[in-house]
N, C-alpha and C positions, 0 to 999 in steps of 0.2 A: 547369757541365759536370762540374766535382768531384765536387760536391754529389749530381750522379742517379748521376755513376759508383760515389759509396763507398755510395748508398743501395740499386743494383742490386746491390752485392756482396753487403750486409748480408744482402738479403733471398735469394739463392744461397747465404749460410752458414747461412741458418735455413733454408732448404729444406732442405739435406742435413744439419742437426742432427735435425730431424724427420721426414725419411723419406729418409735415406741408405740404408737397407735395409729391404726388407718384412717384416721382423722389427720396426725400430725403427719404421715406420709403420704397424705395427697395436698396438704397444704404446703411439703417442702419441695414437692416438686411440681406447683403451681407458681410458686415463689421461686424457686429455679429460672422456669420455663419465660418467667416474665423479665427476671432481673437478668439473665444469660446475656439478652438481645440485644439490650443495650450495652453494654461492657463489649459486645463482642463489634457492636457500629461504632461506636468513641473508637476503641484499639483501630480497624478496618479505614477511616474518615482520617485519623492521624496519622497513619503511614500512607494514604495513597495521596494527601496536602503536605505531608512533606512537617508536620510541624501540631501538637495538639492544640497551640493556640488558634492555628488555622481554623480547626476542626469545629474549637466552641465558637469559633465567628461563625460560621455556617449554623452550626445548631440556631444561635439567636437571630440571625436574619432570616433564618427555613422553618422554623417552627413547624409548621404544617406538615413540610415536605420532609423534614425527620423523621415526623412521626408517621409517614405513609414507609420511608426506611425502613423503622424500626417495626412496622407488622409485616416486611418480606424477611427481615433478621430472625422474627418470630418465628412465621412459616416453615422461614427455613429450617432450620432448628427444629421445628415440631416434625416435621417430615421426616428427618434423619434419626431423631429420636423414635418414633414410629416403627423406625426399620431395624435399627442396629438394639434398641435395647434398652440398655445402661445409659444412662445424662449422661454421663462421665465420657464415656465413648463420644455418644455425637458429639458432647461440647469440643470434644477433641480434633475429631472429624471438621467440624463447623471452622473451630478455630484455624486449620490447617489451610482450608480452600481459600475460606477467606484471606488471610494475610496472605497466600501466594496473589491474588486475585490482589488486591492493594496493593502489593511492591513492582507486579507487573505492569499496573494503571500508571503509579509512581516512574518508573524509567522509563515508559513509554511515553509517557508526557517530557519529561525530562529531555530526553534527547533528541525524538524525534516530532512534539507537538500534538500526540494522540494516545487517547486516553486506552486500556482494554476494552475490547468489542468481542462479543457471543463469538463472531465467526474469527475471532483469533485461534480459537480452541482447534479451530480447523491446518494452523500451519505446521502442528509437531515438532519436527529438529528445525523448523525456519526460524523458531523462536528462541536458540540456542545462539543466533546470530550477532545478541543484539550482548550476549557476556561479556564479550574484550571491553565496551561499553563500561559497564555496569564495574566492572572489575576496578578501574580508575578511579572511579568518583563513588564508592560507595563502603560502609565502614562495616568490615569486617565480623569486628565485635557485635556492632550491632546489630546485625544477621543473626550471629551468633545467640546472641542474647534470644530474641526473637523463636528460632528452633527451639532452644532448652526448655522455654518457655511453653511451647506446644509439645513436648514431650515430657514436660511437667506435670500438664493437666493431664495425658492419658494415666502418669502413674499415679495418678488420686485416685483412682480404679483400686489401686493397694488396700485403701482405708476408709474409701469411702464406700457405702452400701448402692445397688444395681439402681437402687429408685425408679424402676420400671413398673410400670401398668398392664393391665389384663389386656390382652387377646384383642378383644373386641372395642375398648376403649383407643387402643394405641391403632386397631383401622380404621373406627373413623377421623380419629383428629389425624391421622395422615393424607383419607382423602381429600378432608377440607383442607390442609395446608399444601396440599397437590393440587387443588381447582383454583385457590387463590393463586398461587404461584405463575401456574398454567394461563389463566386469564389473564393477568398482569402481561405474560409475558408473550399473549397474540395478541392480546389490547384490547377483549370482547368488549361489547358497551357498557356492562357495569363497571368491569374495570376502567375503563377510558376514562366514564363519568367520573369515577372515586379519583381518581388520578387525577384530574381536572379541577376537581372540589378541593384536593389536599398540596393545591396548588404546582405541579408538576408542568412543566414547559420545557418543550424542547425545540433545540435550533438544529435542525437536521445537515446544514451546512458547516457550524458550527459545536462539534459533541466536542472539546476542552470546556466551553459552557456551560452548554447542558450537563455534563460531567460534576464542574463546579457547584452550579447550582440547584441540581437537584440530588445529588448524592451517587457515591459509587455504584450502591446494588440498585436503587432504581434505576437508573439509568442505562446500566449493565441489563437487567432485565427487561426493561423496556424496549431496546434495542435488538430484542430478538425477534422483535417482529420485520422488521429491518434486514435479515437474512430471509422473508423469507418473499419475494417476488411476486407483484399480485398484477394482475392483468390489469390494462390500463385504461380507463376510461377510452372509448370510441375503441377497442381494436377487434375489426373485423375482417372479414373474406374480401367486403365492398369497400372497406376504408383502405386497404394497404393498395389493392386493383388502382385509387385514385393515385395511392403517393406514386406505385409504379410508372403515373403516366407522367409526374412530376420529374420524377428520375430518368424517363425516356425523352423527355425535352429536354433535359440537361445535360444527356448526353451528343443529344442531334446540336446542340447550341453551339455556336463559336468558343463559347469557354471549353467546351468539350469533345469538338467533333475534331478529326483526325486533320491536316491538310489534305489538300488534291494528291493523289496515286497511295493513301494510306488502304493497306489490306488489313480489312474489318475482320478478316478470319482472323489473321494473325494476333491481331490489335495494335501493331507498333509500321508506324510510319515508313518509318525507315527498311531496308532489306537487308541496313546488318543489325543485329541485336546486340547490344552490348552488356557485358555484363555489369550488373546491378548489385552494388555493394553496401550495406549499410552497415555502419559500426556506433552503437550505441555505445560510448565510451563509459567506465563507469564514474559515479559523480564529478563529471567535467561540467568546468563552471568556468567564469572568468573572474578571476580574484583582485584584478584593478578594478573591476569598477566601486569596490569599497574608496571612499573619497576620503578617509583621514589615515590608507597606510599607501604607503608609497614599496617600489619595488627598484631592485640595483638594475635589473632587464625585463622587459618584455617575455615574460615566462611561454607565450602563444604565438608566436612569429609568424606558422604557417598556417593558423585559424585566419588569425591580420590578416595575412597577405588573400587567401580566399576571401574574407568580407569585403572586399575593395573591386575582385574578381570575378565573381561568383553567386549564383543564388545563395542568398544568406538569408539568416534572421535570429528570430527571440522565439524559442521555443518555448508555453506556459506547460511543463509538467505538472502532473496531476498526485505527483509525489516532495515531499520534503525529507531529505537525509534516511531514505529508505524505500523500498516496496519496488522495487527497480521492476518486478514483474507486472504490474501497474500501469507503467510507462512502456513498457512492450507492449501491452497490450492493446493500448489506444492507438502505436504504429501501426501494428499487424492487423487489428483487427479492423481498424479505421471507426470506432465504436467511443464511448465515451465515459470515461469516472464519473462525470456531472452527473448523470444520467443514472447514475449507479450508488448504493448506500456508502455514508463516507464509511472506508477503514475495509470496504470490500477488496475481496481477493480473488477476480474471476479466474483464473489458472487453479483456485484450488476450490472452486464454489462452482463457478457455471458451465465451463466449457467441458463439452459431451461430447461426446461421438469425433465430431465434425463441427466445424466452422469456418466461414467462406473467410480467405484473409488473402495479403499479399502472397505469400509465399505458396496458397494454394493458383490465386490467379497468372502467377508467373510460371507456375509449373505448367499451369494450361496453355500458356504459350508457347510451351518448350523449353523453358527453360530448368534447372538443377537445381529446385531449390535445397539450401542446406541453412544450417544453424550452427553457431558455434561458439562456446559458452567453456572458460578456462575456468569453469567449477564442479562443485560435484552435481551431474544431472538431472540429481531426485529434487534439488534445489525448485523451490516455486515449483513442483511438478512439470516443468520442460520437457524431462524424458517421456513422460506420457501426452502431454498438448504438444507439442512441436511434429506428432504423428495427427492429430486431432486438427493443427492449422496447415497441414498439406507440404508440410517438410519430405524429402526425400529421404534426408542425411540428418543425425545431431550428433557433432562429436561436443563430449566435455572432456571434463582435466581428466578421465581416460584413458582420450584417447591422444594425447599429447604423451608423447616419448620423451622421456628425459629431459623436459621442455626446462628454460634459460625462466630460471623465478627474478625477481626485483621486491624486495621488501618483503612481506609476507605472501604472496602471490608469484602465479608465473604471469608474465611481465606482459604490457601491452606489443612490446618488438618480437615477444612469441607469434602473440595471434595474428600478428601485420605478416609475419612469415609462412603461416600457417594458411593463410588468406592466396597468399604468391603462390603458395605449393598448388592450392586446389586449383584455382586459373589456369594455372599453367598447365595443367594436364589433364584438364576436363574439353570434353567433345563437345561438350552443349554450352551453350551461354551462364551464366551460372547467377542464382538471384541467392543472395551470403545474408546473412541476416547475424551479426558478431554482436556479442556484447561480453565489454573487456571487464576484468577485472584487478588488476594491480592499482589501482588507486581507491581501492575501498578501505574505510575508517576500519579499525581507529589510527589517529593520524601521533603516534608514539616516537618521540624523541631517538630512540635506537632503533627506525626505522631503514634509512642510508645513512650511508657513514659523510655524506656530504650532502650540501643542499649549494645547488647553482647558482639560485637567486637567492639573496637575502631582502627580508621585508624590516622597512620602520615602518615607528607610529605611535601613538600612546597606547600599546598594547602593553597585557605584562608578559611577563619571561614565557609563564605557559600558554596565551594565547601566542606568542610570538611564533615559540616553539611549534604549535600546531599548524599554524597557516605556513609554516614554511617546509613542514611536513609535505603538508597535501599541494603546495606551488610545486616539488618536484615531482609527483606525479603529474601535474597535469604539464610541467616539460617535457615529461617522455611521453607521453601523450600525442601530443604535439610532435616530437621528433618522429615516433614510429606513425602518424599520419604521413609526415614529409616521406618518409620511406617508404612509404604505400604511393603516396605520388611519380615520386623519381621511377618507380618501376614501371608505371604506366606511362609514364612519357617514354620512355625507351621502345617502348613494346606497340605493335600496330594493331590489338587488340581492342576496338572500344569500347569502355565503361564510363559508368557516373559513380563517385563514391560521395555518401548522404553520411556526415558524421556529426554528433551531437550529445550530450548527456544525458544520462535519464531522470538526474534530478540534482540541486547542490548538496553538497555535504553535510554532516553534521561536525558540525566544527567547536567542541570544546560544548561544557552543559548550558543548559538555559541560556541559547545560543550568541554565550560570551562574544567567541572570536566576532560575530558581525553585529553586535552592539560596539564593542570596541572601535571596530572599523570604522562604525558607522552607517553602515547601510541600512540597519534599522534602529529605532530611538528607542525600545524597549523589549526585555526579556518575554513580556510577556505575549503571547499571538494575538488573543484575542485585544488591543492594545490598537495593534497596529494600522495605520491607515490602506486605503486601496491599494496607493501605491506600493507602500510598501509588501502590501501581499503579493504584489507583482513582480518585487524583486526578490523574493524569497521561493519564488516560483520559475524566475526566468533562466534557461540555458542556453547557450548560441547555440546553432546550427550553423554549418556550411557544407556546401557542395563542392565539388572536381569532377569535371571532366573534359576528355579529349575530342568530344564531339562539339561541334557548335551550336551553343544552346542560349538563349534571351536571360541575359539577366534579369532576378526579381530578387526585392528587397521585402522582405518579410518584420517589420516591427514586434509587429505579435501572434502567435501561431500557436494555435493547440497540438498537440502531438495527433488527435484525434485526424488533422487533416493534412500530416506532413505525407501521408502516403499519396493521396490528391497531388498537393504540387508536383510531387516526384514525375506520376504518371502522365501530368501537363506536359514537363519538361520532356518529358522522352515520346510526346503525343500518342501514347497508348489513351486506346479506348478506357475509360472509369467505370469500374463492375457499380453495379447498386451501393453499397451505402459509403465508397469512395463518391461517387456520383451526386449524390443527396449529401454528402459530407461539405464537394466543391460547395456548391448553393450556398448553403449556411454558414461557410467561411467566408463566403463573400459581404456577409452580413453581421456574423459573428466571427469572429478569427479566434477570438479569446472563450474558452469554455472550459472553467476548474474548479468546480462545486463554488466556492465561498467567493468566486470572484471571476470575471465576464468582459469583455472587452469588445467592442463595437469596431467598424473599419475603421472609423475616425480616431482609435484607441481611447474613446471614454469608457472610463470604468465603473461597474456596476456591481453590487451585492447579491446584486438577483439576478434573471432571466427579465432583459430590458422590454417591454410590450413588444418592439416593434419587430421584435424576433421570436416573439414567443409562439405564434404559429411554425413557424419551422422548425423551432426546437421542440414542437409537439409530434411533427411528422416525422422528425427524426428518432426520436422518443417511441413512436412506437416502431420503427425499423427497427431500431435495435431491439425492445420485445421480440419483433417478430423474428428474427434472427438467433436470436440466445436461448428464447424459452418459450418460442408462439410455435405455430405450425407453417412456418415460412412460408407464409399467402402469396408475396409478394413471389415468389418464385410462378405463381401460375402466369405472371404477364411477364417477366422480363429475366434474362441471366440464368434460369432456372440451369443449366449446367455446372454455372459457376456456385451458385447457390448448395445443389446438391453433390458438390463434388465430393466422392468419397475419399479418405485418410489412401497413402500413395502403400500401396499392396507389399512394397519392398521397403519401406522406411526402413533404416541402421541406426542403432543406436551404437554410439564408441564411446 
């Protein structure tokens, strides 16, 4: 009875310290509103750097640019305060976004080298992905702490008084803190200039940077004009009519025209069609080529033996230790990340309706296309784009029966079998589009209860542990390849099978295991030389098959134009922007936002001049394809262009 009586007094003396008069209540929540913003950018800048010393080095080298910061922290803040009421609420509210929004920044940089982006907010349960993650390397307590903390401040509401403002006061400082916010974050010209003036730069190639050096919530808001697609200089009715005429010489050309007796209806050469298999293994990589750890075997036997045999090469994915739907995308849709804002997600951002892709132009051959994915379907929206890029069929995990797992997943010797079942009992040629998953992180010590190959080197125990982790997936790997092979040699059947990774792994945080290795000389990305962005970038690819086909050796290859070679190899006609793809691979082979690659494999930071027309004209195909009114369909393809989503698609 004491106890609530001196705690109801407490809180009657702090009422009328802080609004004993409407004088001293508009100065404590002016004083609030100012000192809030900051307390809440120090906290927000210390957890997404990892460190508060971090935080005050930035404050003193950003001066400007903190304090362009700390008037969206304001903003913000006044806005939510505007709506909800009470300080104590928004602060609460404020507090909560933010520090999700910083810890997210934090292990997104952390493991996979990118920071949080506006159109993250768009993956939902994708972002649930990244826990097992997080779960390893990250302290408990400290989380812990953190929560209490934000549920601290809401129970200040107990004792502290609403310190709310009239009606009319609280709409307009909400719509001013709604137009500043709102500007900043489509970039209007006063914003631009203010942002320009308070020193704000950004490396659109490079957002770990931009990130760095101009602060979380700038950055993060600035970035939302970046989601949103703005028509591109030159793109017309009359401009796309020229490129068409570009891509119809490219396809009459020798690089592109079919041999003598090829049927143009058809598109494919040949009069038997073979089936067409591609398996996008998940983060398969090659782990020798780190040059300071050695291995007991050859963990990749029958990759080897294909690069010796077979069109091979170096895939540049457009992904690092993640976004695997990224790297489909630039297969399937033959289209380009460059070209696209970093950290975008077209499966969950741009693709509509329809979009011309392999698996729709395969289908217009005749052939089956299907998709098949040992996960859950809603994953990267598959189940909905996989009708959207002219799939016939998408089974996921499903529609796998009591399917053979391997470590946390059903196992790559599933879908290798799963692959032989469809073949074998399909009427039509079949175009498979597989992307495995049993060797996705994280790469956990009680994974298999053996590892085949053991690695040395001057690693420690837990890099050790990791990379020999992920060597036994990419042995089975490798094995249920071999076993996808052996079937086809038996069998009189023709196919090509296209197998390759869609990105390398994330291997242990602030990517210990290949600093250790050696393949890169520093934790940090932005650090690293060309080259080494290239090897943080590169995955093999190989081919198989039972037809007799020209070998080609591939150094460096964007994923944007592995569908091109493919369709070389089996001399089918190239739709439009396979077609315009060939070209510019001829020129560029290399194209991955921060890093570029010539035929002669020189590497560039940028878009080199002497390709920059073509990656202009490719630049607006793709506009005109994703989000223009497909001009380019009035002179060429327009079938394949307009083909609509296949009327029976099955989901399983």
């Amino acid at each position: 009875m004491i106890i609530k009586r001196r705690m109801s007094e407490g809180r009657a003396a702090l009422h009328r310290l802080l609004e004993g008069s409407p004088l001293r209540r508009r100065g404590t929540i002016a004083a609030l509103l100012l000192l809030l913003p900051l307390c809440l950018m120090i906290v927000t800048e210390t957890l997404h750097r990892g460190s508060l010393t971090g935080a005050f080095e930035w404050f003193t080298d950003h001066i400007q640019v903190a304090l362009f910061n700390y008037v969206l922290y304001f903003s913000l803040l006044a806005l939510l305060y505007a709506i909800v009421g009470p300080i104590v609420w928004a602060t609460g509210l404020m507090s909560l976004l933010v520090t999700l929004m910083a810890l997210i920044s934090y292990f997104k940089l952390k493991f996979i080298g990118e920071p949080f982006f506006p159109w993250d907010l768009r993956q939902n349960k994708e972002g649930l992905n990244i826990f097992p993650y997080i779960s390893s390397f990250s302290s408990a307590a400290k989380l812990s702490v953190l929560l209490l903390g934000i549920v601290g401040v809401f129970l200040l509401r107990l004792i502290v008084p609403k310190l709310s403002m009239s009606w009319p006061t609280r709409l307009v400082l909400g719509v001013l803190a709604a137009c500043l916010v709102y500007g900043v974050g489509v970039q209007t010209g006063w914003a631009g200039s203010m942002a320009r003036q308070l020193g704000y730069k950004e490396i659109v190639w490079n957002q770990e940077k931009t990130y760095a050096d101009n602060g979380l919530m700038v950055a993060f808001i600035m970035n939302v004009k970046h989601s949103i697609i703005e028509r591109p200089d030159g793109y017309s009715d009359k401009e796309m009519s020229r490129i068409a005429q570009v891509i119809a010489q490219e396809q009459a050309s020798p690089h592109g025209m079919e041999p003598d007796g090829a049927d143009m209806d058809n598109g494919l050469a040949s009069p038997s069609r073979p089936h067409v298999i591609f398996i996008m293994n998940e983060a398969f990589w090659d782990p020798t080529v780190m040059p300071e750890v050695t291995f007991s075997e050859d963990p990749i036997p029958t990759v080897r033996k294909l690069q010796q045999s077979f069109t091979s090469g170096n895939l540049l994915s457009p992904q690092f230790g993640g976004g695997t739907s990224n790297a489909e995308f630039e297969v399937l849709s033959g289209l380009s990340m460059s070209l696209l804002p970093q950290g975008a997600v077209p499966y969950q951002q741009y693709i509509g309706d329809s979009l011309p892709s392999l698996a729709s132009y395969f289908a217009s051959q005749g052939y089956y296309s299907m998709g098949i994915h040992p996960y859950d379907g809603w994953f990267w929206s598959r189940n909905r784009v996989y009708r959207s890029l002219g799939f016939e069929r998408f089974r996921s995990k499903t529609g796998f029966e009591n399917p053979q797992t391997r470590g946390f997943y059903i196992s790559d010797k599933e879908v290798t079998e799963h692959i032989i079942d469809e073949v074998r009992t399909s009427e039509r040629p079949m175009f498979i589009y597989a992307v495995t998953m049993q060797n996705h992180g994280p790469y956990t010590k009680q994974r298999y209860k053996e590892h085949e190959v053991q690695v040395e080197g001057q690693l420690t125990e837990e890099a050790r542990q990791i990379l020999e982790t992920y060597t036994q997936g990419v042995r089975d790997a490798d094995n249920a390849l071999a076993q996808l092979i052996a079937y086809f040699e038996q069998s009189n059947e023709p196919v090509i099978i296209v197998f390759y990774g869609d990105h390398l792994p994330m291997l242990g945080a602030e990517y210990s295991v290949y600093v250790q290795g050696g393949l890169i000389s520093s934790p940090q990305a932005a650090d690293w030389s060309l080259e080494e962005r290239k090897r943080m970038r590169s995955v093999p690819f190989v081919t198989w098959s039972n037809l007799a086909m020209e070998r080609q050796v591939y150094p460096v290859l964007s994923n944007t134009f592995l569908g091109s070679v493919i369709l070389d190899s089996l001399q089918m006609k190239k739709p439009a922007q396979f077609a315009l793809g060939a070209r510019l691979a001829r020129e560029l082979p290399g194209m991955t936002g921060p890093l570029y690659a010539d035929s002669q494999e020189k590497l560039y930071s940028k878009i080199p001049d002497q390709a920059a027309s073509l990656v202009n004209d490719f630049r607006l195909l793709q506009y005109d394809l994703l989000f223009g009114k497909r001009y380019v369909a009035n002179a060429i393809d327009s079938e394949y262009i307009y083909n609509p989503p296949q009327e029976n698609y099955k989901m399983e």
